[in-house]
C-alpha positions as CSV (number, residue, x, y, z in Angstrom):
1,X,19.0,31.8,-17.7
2,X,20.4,34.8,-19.2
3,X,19.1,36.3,-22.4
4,X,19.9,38.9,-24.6
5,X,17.7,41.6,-27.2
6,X,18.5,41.7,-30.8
7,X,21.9,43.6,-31.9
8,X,20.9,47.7,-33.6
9,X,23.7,49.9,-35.1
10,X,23.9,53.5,-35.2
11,X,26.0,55.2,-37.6
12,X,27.6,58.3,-37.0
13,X,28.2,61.0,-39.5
14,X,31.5,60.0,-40.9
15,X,29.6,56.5,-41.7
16,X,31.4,54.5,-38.7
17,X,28.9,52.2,-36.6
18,X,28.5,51.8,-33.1
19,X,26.7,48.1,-31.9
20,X,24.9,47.8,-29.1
21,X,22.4,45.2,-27.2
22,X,20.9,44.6,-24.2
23,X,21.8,41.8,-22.0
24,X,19.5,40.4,-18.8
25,X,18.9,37.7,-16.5
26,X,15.8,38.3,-14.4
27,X,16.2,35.8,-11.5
28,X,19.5,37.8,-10.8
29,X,17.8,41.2,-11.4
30,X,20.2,42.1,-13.6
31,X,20.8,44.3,-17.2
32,X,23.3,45.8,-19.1
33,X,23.1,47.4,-22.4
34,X,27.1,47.0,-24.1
35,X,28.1,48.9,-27.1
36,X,31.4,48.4,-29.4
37,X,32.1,49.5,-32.8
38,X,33.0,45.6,-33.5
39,X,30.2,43.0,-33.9
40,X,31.7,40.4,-33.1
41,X,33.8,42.0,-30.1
42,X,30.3,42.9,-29.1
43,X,28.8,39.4,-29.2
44,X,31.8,38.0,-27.3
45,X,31.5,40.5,-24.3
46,X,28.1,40.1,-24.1
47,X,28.4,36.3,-24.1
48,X,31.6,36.2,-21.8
49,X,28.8,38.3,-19.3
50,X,26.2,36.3,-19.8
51,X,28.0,33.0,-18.8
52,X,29.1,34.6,-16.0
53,X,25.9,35.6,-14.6
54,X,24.6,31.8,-15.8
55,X,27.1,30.7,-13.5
56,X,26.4,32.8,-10.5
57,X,22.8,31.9,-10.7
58,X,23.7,28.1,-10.5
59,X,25.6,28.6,-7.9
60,X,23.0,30.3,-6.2
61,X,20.4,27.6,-7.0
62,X,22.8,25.4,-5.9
63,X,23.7,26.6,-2.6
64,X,19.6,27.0,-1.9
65,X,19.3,23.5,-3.1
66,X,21.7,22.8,0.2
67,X,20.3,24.7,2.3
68,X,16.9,22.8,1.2
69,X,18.1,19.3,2.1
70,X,20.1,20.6,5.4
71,X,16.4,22.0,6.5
72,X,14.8,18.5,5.5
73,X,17.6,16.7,7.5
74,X,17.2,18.7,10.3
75,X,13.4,18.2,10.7
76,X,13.5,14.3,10.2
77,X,16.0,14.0,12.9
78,X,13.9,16.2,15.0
79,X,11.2,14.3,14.5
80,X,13.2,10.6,14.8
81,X,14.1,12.6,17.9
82,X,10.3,13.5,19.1
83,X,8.8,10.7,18.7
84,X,6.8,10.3,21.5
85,X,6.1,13.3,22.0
86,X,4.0,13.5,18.6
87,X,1.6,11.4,19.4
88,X,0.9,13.5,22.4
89,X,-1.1,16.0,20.9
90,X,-3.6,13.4,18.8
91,X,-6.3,12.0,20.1
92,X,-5.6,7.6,19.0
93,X,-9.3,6.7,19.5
94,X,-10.6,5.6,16.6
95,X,-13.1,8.4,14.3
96,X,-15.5,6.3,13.0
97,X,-16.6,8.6,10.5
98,X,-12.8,9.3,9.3
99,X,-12.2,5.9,8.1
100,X,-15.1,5.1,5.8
101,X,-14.7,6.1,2.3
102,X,-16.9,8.9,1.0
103,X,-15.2,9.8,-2.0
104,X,-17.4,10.0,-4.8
105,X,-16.6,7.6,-8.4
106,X,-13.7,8.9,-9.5
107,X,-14.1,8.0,-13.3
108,X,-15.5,11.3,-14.9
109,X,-19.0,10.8,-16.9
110,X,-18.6,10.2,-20.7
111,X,-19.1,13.6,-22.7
112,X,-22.2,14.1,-24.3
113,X,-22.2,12.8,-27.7
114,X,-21.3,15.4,-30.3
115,X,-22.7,15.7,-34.1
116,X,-21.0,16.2,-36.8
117,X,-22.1,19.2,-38.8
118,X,-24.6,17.8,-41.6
119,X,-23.4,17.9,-45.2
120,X,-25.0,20.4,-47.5
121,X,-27.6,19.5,-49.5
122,X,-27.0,20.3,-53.3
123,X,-28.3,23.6,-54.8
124,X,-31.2,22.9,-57.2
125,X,-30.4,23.4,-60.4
126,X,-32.4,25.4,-63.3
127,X,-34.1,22.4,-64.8
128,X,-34.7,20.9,-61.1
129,X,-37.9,21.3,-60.7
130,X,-39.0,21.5,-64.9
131,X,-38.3,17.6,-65.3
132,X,-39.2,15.2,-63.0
133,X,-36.0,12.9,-63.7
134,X,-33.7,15.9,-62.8
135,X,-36.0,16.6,-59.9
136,X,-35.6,12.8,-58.3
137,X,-31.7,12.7,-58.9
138,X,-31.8,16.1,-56.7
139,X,-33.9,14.3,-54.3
140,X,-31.9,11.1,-54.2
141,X,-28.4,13.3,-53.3
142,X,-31.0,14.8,-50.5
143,X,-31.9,11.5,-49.3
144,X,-28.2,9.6,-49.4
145,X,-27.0,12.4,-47.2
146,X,-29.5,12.4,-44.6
147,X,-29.2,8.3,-44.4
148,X,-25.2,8.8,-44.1
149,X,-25.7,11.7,-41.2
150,X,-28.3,9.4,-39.9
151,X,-25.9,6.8,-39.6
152,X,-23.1,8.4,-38.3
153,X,-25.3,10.1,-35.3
154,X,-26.7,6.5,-35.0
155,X,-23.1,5.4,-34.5
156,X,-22.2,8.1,-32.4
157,X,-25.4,7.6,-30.1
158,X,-24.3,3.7,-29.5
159,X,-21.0,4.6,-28.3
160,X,-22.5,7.1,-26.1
161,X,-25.0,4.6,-24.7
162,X,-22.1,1.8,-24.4
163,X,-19.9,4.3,-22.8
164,X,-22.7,5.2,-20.3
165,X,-23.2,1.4,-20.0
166,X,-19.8,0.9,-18.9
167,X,-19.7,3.7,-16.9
168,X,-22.8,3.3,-15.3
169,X,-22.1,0.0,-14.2
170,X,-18.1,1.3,-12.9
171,X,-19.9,3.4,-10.7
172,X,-22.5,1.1,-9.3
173,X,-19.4,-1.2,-8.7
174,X,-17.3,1.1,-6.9
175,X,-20.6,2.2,-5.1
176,X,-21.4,-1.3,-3.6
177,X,-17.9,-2.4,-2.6
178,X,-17.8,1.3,-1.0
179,X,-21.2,0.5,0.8
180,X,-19.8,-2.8,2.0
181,X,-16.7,-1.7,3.4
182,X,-18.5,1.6,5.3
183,X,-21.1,-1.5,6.6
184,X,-18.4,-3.5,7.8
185,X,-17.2,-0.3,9.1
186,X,-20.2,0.4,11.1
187,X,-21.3,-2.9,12.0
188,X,-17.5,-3.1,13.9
189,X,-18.3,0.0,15.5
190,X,-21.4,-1.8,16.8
191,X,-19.5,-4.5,17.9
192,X,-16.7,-2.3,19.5
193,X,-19.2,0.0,21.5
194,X,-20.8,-2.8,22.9
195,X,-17.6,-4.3,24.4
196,X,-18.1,-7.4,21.9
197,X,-14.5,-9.4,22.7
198,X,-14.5,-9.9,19.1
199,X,-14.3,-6.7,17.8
200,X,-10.6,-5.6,19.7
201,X,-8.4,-7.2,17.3
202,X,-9.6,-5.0,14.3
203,X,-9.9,-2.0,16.7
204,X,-6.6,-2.2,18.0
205,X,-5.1,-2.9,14.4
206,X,-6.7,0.2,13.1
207,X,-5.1,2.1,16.1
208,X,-2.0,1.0,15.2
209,X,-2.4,1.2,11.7
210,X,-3.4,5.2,12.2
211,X,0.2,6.3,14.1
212,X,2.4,7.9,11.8
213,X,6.1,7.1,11.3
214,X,8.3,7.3,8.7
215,X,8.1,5.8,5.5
216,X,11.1,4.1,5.8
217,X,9.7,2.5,8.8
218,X,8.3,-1.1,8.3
219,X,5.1,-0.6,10.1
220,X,4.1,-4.3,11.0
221,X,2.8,-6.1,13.2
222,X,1.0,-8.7,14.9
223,X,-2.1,-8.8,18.2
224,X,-3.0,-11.5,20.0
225,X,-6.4,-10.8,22.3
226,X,-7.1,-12.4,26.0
227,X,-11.0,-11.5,26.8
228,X,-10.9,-13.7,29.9
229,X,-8.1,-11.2,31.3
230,X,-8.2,-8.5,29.3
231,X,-4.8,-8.7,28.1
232,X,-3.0,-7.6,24.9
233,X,0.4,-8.6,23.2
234,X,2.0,-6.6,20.2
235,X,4.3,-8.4,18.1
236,X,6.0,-5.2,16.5
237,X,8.7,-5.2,13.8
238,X,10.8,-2.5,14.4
239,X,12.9,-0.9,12.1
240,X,16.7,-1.6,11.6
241,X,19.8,0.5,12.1
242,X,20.6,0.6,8.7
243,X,17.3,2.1,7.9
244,X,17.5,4.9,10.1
245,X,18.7,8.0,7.8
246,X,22.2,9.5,9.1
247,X,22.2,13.2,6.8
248,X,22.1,16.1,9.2
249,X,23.5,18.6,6.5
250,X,24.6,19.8,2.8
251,X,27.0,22.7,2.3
252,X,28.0,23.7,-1.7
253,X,31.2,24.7,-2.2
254,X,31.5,27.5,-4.8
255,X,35.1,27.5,-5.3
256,X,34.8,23.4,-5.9
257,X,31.4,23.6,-7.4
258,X,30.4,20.4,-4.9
259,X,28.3,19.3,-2.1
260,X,29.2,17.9,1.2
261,X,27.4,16.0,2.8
262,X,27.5,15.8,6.6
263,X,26.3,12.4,8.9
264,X,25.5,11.9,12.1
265,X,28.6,9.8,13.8
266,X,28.0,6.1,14.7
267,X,28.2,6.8,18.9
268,X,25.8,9.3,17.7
269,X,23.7,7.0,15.2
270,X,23.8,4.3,17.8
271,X,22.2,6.4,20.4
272,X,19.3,7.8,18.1
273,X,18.9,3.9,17.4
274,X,18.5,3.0,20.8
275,X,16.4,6.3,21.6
276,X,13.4,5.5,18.4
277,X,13.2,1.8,19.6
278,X,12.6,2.8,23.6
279,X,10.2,5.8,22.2
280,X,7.7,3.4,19.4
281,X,7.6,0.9,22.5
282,X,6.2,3.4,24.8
283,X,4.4,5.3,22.3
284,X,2.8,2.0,21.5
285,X,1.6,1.9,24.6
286,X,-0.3,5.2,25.1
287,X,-2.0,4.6,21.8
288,X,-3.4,1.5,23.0
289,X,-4.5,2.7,25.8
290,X,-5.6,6.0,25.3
291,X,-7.8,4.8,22.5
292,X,-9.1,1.7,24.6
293,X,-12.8,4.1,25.5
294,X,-14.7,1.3,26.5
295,X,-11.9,-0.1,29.2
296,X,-11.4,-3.8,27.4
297,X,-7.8,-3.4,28.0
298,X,-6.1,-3.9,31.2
299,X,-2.6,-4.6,30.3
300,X,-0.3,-4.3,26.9
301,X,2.8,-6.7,26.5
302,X,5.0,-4.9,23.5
303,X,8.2,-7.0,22.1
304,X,9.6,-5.1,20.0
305,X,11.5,-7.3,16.8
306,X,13.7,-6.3,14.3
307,X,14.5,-8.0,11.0
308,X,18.4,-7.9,10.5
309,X,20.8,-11.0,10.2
310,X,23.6,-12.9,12.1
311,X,27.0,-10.9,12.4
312,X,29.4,-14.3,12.9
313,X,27.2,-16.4,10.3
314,X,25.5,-14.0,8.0
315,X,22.3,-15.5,8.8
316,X,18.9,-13.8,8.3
317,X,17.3,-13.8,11.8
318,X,14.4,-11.6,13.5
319,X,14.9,-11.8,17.3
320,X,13.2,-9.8,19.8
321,X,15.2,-7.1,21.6
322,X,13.2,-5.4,23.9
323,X,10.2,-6.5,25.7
324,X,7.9,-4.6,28.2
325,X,4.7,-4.9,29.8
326,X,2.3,-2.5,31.6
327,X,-1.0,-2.4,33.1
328,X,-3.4,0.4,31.9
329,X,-3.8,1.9,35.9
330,X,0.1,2.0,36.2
331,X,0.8,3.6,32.9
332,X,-1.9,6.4,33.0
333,X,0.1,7.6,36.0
334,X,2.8,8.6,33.8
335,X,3.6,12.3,32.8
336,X,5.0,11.1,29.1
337,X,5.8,14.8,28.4
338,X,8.6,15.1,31.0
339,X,10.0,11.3,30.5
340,X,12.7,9.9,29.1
341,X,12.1,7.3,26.9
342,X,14.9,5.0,28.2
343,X,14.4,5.7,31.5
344,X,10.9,5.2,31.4
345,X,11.2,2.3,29.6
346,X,13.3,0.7,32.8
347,X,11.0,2.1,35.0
348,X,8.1,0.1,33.7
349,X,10.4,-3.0,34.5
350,X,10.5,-3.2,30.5
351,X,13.6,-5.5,29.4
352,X,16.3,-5.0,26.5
353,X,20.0,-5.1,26.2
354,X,22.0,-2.3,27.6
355,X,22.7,-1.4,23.7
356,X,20.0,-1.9,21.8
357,X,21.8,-1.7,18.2
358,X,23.7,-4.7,18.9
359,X,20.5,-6.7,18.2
360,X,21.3,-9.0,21.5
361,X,17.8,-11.5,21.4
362,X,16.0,-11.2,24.7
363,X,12.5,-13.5,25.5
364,X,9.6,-12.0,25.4
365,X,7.5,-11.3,29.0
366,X,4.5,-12.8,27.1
367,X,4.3,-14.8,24.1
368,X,1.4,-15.2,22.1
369,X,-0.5,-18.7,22.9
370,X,-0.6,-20.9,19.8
371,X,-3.1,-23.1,21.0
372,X,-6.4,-23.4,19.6
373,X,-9.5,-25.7,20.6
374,X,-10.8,-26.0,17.6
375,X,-7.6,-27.8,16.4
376,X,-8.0,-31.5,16.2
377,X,-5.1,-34.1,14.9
378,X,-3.9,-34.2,11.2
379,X,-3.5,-37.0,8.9
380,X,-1.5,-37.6,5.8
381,X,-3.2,-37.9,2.2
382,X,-0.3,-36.5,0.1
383,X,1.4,-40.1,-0.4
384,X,-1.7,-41.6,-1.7
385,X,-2.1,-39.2,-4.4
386,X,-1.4,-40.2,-8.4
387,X,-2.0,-38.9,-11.9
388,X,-5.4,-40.9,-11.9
389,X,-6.7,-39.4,-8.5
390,X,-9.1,-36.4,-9.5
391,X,-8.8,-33.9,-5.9
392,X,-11.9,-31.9,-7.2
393,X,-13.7,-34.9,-6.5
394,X,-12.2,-36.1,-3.1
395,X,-13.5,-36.4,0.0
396,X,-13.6,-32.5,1.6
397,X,-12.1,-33.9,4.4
398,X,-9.8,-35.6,2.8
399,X,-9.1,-32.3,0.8
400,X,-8.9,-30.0,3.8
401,X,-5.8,-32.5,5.0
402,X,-4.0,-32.3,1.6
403,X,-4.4,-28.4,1.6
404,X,-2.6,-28.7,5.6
405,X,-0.3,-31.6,4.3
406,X,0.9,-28.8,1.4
407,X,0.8,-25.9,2.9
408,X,3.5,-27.8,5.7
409,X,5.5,-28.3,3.1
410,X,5.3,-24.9,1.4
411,X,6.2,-23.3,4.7
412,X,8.8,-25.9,5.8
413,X,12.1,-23.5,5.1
414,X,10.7,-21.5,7.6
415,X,9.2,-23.9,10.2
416,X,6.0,-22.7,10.2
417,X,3.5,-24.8,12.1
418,X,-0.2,-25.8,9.9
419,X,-2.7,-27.3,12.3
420,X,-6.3,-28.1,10.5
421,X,-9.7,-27.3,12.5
422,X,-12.7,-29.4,13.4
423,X,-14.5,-30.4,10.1
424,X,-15.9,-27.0,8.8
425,X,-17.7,-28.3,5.7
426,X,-16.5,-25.0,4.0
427,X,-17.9,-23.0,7.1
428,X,-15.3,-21.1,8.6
429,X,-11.3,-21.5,9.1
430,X,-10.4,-25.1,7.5
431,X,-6.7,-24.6,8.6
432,X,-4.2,-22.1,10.3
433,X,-0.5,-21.7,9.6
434,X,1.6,-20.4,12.5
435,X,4.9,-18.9,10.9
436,X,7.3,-18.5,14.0
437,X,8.7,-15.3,12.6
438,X,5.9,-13.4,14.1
439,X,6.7,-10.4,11.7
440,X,6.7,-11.7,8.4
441,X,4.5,-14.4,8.5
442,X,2.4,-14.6,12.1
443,X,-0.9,-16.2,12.4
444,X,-1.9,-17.3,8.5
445,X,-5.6,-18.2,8.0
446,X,-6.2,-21.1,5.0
447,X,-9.7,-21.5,3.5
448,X,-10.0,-25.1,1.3
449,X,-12.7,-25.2,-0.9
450,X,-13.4,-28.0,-3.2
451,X,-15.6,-26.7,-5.6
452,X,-16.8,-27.6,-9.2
453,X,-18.2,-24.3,-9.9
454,X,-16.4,-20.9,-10.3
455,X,-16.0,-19.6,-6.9
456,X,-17.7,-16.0,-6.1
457,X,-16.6,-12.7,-4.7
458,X,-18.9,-13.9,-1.5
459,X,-16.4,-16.6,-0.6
460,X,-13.8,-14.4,-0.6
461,X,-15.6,-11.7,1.6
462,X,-15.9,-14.5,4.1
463,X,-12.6,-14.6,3.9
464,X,-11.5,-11.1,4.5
465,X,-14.1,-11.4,7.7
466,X,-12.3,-14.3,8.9
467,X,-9.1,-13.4,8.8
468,X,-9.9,-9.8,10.8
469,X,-11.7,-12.0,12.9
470,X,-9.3,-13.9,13.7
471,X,-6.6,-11.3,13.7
472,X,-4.5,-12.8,11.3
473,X,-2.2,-11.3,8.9
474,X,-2.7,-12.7,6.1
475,X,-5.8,-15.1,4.5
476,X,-5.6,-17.8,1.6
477,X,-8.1,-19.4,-0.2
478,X,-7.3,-22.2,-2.3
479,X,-10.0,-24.1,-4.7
480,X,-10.1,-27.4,-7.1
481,X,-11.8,-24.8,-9.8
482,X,-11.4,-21.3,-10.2
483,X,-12.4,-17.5,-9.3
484,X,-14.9,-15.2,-11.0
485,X,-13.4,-11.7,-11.4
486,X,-15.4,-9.9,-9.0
487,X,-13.4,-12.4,-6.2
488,X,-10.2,-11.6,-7.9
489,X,-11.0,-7.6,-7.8
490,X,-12.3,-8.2,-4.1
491,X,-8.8,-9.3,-2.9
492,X,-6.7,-6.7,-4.7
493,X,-4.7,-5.0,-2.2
494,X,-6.1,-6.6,0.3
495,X,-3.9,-9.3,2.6
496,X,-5.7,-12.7,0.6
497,X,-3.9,-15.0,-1.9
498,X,-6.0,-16.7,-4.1
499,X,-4.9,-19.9,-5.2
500,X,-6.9,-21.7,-7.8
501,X,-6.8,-25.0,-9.6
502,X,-4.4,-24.6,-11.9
503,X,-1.9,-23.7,-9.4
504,X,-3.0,-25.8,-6.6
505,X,-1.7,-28.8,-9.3
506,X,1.7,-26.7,-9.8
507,X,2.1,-26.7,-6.0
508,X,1.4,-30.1,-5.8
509,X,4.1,-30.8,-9.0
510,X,6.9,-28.6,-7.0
511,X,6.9,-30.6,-3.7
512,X,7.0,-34.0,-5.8
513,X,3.0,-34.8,-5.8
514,X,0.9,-36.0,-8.9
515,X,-2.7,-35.7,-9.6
516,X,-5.3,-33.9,-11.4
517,X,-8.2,-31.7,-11.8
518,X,-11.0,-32.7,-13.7
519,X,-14.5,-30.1,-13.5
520,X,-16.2,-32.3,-15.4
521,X,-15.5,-35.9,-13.9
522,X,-16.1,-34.5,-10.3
523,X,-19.4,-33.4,-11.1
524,X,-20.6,-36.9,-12.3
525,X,-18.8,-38.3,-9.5
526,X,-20.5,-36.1,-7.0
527,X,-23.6,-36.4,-8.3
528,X,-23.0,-40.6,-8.2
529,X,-22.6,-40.2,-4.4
530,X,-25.4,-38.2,-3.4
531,X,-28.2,-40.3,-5.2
């Protein structure tokens, strides 16, 4: 912004004055010093200049502020455009040491506590010390002072220590659940390096997890494992047209002091569309592969869905359109710097409608098997429920059913599948929900626990190892009682839902069931039945 000195007059010998002040605007690099006999001419000229360089320099900012954007449109289409080719350069294995979390505690230590400075003691008078009653009141004042800084640095040292407290036990917190991921961290490794079957899933999640796209980019998906053939399939949600950005420019027009905006054209749109989908399949691929050290992978099915909706009915619907398999031997044969993602795409049989951005469905090459040994046949228990029938104290069995038996119905919009395991007795997977929108929902790993007694953050570990395990997408844990909040910290940001008494009843109350929950009945009647 422009500013301006303070206004001087000279006078000259016949007593007539001369104004003058100085003017500037240093982002410009400009000055000007203006003089006029007239104050108020002088102001005006000075103000008419100033605006006028305002002006220019918001222009200028302006016109920078479109260049800015054209140079961030340019580089995000170049790299929509590239990107295959920037995975090229990064090694996808997975560093071990990279992913474990060495930060220190980030809460800062309390200060050291700080005193107040003492009050003064009073000045001893001239009869202080002559008579003893004057000399005790002197004393007294002494003594009530130092009992008030006494208390106040008493005061001060217990906030100190409860501070400390509090922070002490923060750190020791954030130090355990940082041990206890880094173990889980290491003990995979373990796993992984010794071709443990088991450990795939979560290595192959965190390879997938580590390739960098676009924010905008929905970034999910789901793995399925074959050890007996070495076999992998990627359920991918890929991202939409309409999230694909379509600014390649700004220009500011001075005269019109506005932007314009420039956009790619649809043909061209279409094509980049078509170009990102073909290049996150393939790239998918490599990753897989070139991360896979210990050779457990022989072949990768990708199929590739996007989340979008019906044009005719309006409908919300995911389908799959594009689908391609390779094994590892055929694909390492492939020069990926001189390809073309399309055409490579064909040349790996790989299958998709001639336009991808039409969203025509396709079936996948290979679908991920729902079956499950460990899945035995369900019965109802729902039905037989009332306001007098206490779940906390049912049969776990019988409890495990209900939690399938409402979980069906939770999911039945969607037409998920909810199959229930061989009796677990709280070991393991009780049930597993199979969403067939294998994007948003995918494999879905329940846990039923009727307990009496606040559940721990243990439980809930089990859970977070079960569903990586199992290479679900999401876990749910669902109790008669409740959760201690340790479990409840455990599973924040984390993919678990905790679902505890209270709202175990309400989900029981919304799909027309009645019963209760009572701690303390359940006790006595579990206690009843194993005398």
């Amino acid at each position: 912004m422009s500013e301006r000195g303070e206004i001087s007059v000279e006078y000259s010998s016949r007593g007539n004055p001369t104004y003058e002040i100085q003017i500037w605007h240093d982002e410009l690099g400009k000055h000007k010093l203006i003089r006029s006999r007239n104050e108020s001419e002088l102001i005006s000229r000075a103000n008419e200049m100033m605006m006028k360089w305002d002006k220019a320099w918001d222009q200028e900012c302006k016109s920078e502020e479109a260049q800015r954007h054209t140079e961030e449109a340019e580089q995000l289409m170049a790299d929509l455009e590239n990107l295959l080719n920037h995975t090229l350069d990064i090694n996808d294995s997975i560093n071990w040491v990279s992913i474990k979390d060495l930060s220190e505690f980030p809460d800062p230590k309390p200060e050291e506590a700080e005193y107040p400075k003492k009050a003064e003691y009073p000045k001893k008078g001239f009869f202080t010390d002559i008579f003893s009653s004057t000399r005790q009141k002197h004393e007294d004042k002494i003594a009530q002072i130092d009992k008030k800084y006494e208390e106040i640095t008493e005061k001060i040292d217990k906030k100190y220590e409860e501070e400390m407290k509090e922070w002490k036990t923060s750190q020791t917190e954030f130090l355990n659940v940082q041990e206890e991921e880094n173990i889980k961290i290491e003990q995979l490794k373990g796993k992984y390096v010794r071709s443990d079957p088991d450990a795939i899933l979560p290595y192959c999640e965190l390879v997938l997890n580590n390739s960098l796209y676009p924010t905008f980019f929905p970034k999910k998906f789901e793995l399925e494992y074959k050890p007996e053939n070495g076999i992998l399939i990627i359920n991918y949600q890929l991202p939409e047209l309409e999230d694909i950005p379509t600014l390649t420019g700004v220009r500011y027009i001075k005269t019109r002091d506005e932007y314009i905006e420039k956009h790619l054209a649809k043909t061209k749109l279409n094509a980049l569309y078509d170009s990102i989908l073909y290049q996150m399949a393939i790239r998918s691929l490599h990753e897989i592969f070139e991360a896979d050290e210990i050779n457990m992978i022989t072949s990768v099915t990708f199929n590739g869905y996007v989340d979008t909706h019906d044009r005719a009915t309006g409908a919300d619907i995911t389908p799959c359109v594009l689908t391609v398999q390779s094994s590892k031997e055929e694909f390492n044969q492939i020069n990926l710097r001189n390809v073309e993602p399309k055409t490579c795409f064909k040349a790996l049989k790989g299958i998709a409608a001639s336009r991808l951005y039409t969203m025509t469905p396709i079936a996948p090459i290979l679908q991920m098997d729902r079956s499950d040994s460990r899945f035995i046949i369900s019965y109802e228990v729902a039905d037989s429920l009332s306001d007098s029938v206490n779940i906390a104290a049912m049969d776990w069995q019988d409890f495990e059913h209900l939690i399938r038996e409402l979980f069906e119905q939770e999911f039945e919009d969607s037409g998920a599948e909810v199959k229930v395991t061989q009796a677990s007795r709280d070991k393991g997977v009780d049930a597993i929900a199979f969403d067939p929108d294998p994007i948003r929902g995918g494999k879905i790993v329940i846990q039923a626990k009727r307990y009496t007694n606040t559940v721990g953050v243990s439980a809930v570990r089990d859970l977070y190892g079960t569903v990586l395990n199992e290479g679900a997408g999401k876990g749910i844990l669902v109790t008669t009682s409740d959760y201690g909040s340790e479990a409840y910290d455990f599973a924040r940001d984390k993919p678990l839902v905790l679902i505890n008494g209270n709202n175990l009843l309400h989900m029981l109350e919304k799909h027309g069931h009645k019963a209760k929950i009572d701690i303390k009945e359940a006790k006595m009647i579990l206690a009843d039945r194993e005398e």
